[in-house]
N, C-alpha and C positions, 0 to 999 in steps of 0.2 A: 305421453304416458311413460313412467318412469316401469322400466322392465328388469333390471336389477333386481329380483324379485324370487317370489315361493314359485318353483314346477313342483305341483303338490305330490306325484305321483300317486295321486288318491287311492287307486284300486289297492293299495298295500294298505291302506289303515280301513278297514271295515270294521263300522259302526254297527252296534244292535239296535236292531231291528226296532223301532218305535211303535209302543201298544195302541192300536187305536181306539179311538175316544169318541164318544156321543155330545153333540151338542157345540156351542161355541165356547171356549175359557179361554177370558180375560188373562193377559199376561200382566202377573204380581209386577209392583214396584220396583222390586229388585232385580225381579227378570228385562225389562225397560232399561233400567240403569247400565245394569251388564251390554246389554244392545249397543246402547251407549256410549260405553268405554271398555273397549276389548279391551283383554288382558292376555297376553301369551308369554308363556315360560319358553326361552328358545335353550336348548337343551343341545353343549357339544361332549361329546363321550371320544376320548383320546385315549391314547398308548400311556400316557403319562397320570392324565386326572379327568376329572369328569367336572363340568362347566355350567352355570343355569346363568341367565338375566328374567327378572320378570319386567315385561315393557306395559305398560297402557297406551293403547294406540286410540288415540279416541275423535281423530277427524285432523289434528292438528298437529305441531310434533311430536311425535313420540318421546315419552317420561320412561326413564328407567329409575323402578324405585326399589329393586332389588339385586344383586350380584352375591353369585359362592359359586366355593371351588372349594373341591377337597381333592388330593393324591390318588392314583389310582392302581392299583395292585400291579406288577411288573407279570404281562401275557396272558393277561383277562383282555385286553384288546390288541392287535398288533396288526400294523400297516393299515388303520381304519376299520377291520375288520375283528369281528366277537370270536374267541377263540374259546370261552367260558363263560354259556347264558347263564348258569347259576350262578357263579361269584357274579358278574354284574347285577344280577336283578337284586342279590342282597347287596350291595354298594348302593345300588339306585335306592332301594327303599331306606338303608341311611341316614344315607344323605339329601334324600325329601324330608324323611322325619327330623333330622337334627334341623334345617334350616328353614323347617315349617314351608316349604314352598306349595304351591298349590297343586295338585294332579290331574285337573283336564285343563284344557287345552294349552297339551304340549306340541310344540315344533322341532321336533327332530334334526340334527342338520348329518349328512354320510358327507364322506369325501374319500374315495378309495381309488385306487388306477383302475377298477371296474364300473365309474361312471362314466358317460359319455355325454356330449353337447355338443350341438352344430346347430347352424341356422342356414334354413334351407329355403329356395327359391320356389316357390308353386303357382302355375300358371293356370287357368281357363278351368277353374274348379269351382262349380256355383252350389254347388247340394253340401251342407256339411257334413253327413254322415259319409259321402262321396270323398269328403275332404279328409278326414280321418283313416279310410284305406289307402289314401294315394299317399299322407304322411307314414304310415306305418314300411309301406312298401321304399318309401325317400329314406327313413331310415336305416332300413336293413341294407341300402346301398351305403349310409353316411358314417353308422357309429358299428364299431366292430364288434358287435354283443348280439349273438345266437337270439334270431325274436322268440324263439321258446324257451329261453334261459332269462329273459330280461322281463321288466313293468317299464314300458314308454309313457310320458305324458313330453304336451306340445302344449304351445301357444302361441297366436299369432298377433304379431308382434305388428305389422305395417299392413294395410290392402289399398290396392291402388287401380282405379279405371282407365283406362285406356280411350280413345275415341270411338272405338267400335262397340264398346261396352265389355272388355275380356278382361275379366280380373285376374289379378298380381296377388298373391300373399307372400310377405317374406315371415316361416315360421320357424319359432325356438324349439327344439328339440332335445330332451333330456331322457335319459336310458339309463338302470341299473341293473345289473343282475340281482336276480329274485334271493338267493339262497341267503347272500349277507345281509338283507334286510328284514328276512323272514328271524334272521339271530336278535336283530335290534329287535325285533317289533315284539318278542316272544320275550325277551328280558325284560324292555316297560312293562310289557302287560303281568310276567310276574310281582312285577315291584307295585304293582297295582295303578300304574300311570295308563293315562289317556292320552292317546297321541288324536291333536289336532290334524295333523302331518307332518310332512318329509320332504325334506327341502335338503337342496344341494350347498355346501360348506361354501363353496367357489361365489355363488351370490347370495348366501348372507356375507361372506368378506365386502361385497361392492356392494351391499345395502348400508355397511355401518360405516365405511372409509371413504369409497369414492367417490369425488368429484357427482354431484348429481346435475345432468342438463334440463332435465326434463324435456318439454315439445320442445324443439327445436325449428326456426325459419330455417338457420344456418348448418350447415351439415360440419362434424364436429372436424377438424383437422390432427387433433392427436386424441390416443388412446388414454383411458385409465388403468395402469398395472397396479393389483395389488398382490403380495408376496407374504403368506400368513407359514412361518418357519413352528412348525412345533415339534414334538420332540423326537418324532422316529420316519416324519416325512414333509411337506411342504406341497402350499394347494398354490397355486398360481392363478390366477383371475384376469382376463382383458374384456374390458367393455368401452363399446363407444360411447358410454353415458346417456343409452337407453335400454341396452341390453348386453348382456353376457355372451361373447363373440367366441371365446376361446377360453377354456382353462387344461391346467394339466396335473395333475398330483405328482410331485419329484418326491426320489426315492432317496430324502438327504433330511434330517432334522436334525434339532441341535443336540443332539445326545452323542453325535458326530465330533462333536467337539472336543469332548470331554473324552472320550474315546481315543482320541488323536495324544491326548494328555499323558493319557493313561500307558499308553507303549511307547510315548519318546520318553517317558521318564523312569517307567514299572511301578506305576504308580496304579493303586484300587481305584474304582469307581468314583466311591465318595472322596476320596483323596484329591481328586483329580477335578473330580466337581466343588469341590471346596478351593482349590490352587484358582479354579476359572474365577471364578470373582475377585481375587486382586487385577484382573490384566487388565487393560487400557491399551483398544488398539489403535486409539488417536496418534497422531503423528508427534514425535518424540517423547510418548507421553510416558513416566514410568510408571514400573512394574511393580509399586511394592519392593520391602525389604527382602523376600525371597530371595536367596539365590537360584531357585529353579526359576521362576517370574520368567526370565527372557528364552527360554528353552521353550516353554509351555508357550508362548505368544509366539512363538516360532512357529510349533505345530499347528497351533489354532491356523493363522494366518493358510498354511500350504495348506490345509484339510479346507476354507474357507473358498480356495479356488474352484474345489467340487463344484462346489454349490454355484460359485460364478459361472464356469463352463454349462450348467444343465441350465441356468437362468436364461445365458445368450444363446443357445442354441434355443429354446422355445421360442421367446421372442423374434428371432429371426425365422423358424414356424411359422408363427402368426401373421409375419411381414409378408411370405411368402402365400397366402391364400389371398384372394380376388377380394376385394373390398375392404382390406389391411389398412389399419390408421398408421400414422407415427409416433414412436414413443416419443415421448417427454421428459418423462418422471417414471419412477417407480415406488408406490408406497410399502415399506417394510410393518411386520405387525409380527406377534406372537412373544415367548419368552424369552427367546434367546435375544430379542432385542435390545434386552438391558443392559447388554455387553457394551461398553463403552467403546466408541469406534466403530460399531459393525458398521453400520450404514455409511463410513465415511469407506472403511477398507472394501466392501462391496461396490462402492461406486467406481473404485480404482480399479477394481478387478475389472468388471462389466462395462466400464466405461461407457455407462447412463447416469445421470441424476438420479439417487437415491436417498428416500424420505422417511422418515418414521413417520408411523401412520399415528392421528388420535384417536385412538377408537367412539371417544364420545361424540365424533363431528357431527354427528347425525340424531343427538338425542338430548332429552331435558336431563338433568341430573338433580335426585335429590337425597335426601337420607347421609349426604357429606360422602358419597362414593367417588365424588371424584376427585377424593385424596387418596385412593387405594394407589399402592404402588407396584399391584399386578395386575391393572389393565389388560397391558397386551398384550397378557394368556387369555382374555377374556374375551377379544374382538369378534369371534367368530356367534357364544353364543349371545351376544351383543345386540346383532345383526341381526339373526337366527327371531330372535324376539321382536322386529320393526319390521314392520308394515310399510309396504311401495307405498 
């Protein structure tokens, strides 16, 4: 079973209440059909812009037959978090109206340095409600989030007999704190959006990028990293290609860049973000007619080591806990990716193999989407919209 997947954290999206009914009704044709080919809008809301896919998941691969993005006001979101439910909820409605997309069932995706995930070991627990107090109690030892401040959901992920008969579960563990979701969940519902659920950014990134093992005979010998860079922070994802082992949210995005641009030269914002698109950090590669060109690819590069330094210390993190794979690879995703050279000058830095991620590897494409040439801003709600 592919576990890359939604922890719904259900109890934050509450459904009304359903009137009840006399008698037996037939479900319509088109209720049947729906049954038949789920549709989910997977929905990522950034510092920067705000993201839909709509996917059909309908037993088989998943078809992606819608993609948009529109800019997103500069501290209506910041570091993941709503900083302004009313400018969002009038953004969100928008931007459903202009691109006609549909408004239930949305999937939500957070990614903040107040999620948590571990996978934890539980033994000789045969009652599930049993099993649900001993998880809650497992995580307030595992993830560093007050259980009266946080919504927990679990799932279990492996169970195994023993010869006595003492069962093993190995469970997923996902934690938010409540406040910043109570922001997300109150903005949809202004914009008049229906959230399906709430799903973690970290595995829609390894739903739509990585590597899928599925059941495995063989137990897997290297990790999947994937590294989704956007513009005011970065998620980081390790899974052993059945589950999401490890993520982390670094406090580095590519607006980092441009910043770096901007004080080695005194240069504005937009100036700075305009200079970024001649560089080429490929190896001898020029810079453009510019004469600032090699100043500005100077700073990019030293600002670029940030990001190197928070990458191998995580990884070496991850190396460090008990059941640690080996890396391999590292797959790269997001906007900054377009920079010519990052993933070669990141590899030099980190000294891993690093890949640019496809976002589409996991999905049907039609409607000619996949000649857009901002993909991968797009990975997360990608992801966010595909079904394990």
């Amino acid at each position: 079973m592919d576990l890359n997947r939604e922890i719904k954290l259900s109890d934050l999206v509450r459904r009304p209440r359903k009137k009840k009914t006399t008698g037996v009704t037939k479900p319509s044709a088109a209720r049947r059909k729906r049954r038949r080919k789920q549709e989910i809008v997977g929905l990522k809301i950034g510092a920067s812009q705000i993201a839909a896919s709509r996917v059909v998941n309908n037993g088989g691969p998943a078809k992606l037959v819608q993609l948009a993005r529109v800019p997103l006001e500069p501290g209506v979101v910041v570091g993941g978090e709503v900083r302004d439910v009313a400018a969002l909820a009038a953004a969100l409605e928008r931007f459903f109206s202009d691109n006609k997309l549909p408004r239930r069932g949305i999937r939500l995706g957070i990614g903040t340095n107040r999620v948590g995930v571990r996978t934890v070991e539980i033994d000789g627990v045969d009652d599930e409600r049993q099993l649900g107090n001993v998880v809650r109690f497992r995580a307030h030892e595992a993830l560093a989030i007050p259980l009266d401040q946080a919504v927990l959901d679990y799932h279990v992920v492996s169970e195994t007999v023993d010869e006595s008969g003492a069962v093993s579960r190995r469970v997923l563990l996902a934690a938010a704190y409540q406040e910043p979701i109570d922001h997300y969940v109150e903005a949809c519902r202004a914009a008049g959006l229906e959230l399906a659920g709430i799903d973690i950014e970290a595995f829609a990134l390894l739903r739509a990028i990585a590597p899928r093992h599925g059941a495995m005979e063989v137990a897997p010998t290297a990790a999947s990293v994937v590294v989704s860079i956007g513009h005011d922070r970065s998620t980081l994802a390790i899974s052993d290609g059945m589950v999401c082992d490890f993520m982390r949210v670094l406090d580095w995005g590519g607006s980092k860049l441009e910043t770096a641009i901007a004080q080695e030269l005194g240069l504005t914002r937009p100036e700075a973000a305009e200079l970024k698109l001649e560089l080429d950090l490929g190896s001898d590669a020029p810079d453009g007619d510019d004469p600032r060109a090699p100043f500005a690819r100077a700073a990019v590069e030293r600002e670029l080591q940030t990001l190197a330094r928070e990458l191998v210390a995580s990884l070496h993190f991850y190396q460090g806990q008990p059941g640690s794979l080996a890396i391999s690879q590292v797959f790269v995703t997001g906007g900054t990716t377009r920079l010519p050279g990052l993933a070669e000058e990141l590899e030099r830095l980190a000294r891993v193999p690093v890949r640019i991620a496809d976002p589409l590897s996991r999905v049907e494409v039609s409607n000619g989407l996949g000649e857009r040439d901002d993909l991968a801003s797009l990975t997360a709600a990608i992801g966010l919209g595909v079904e394990a």
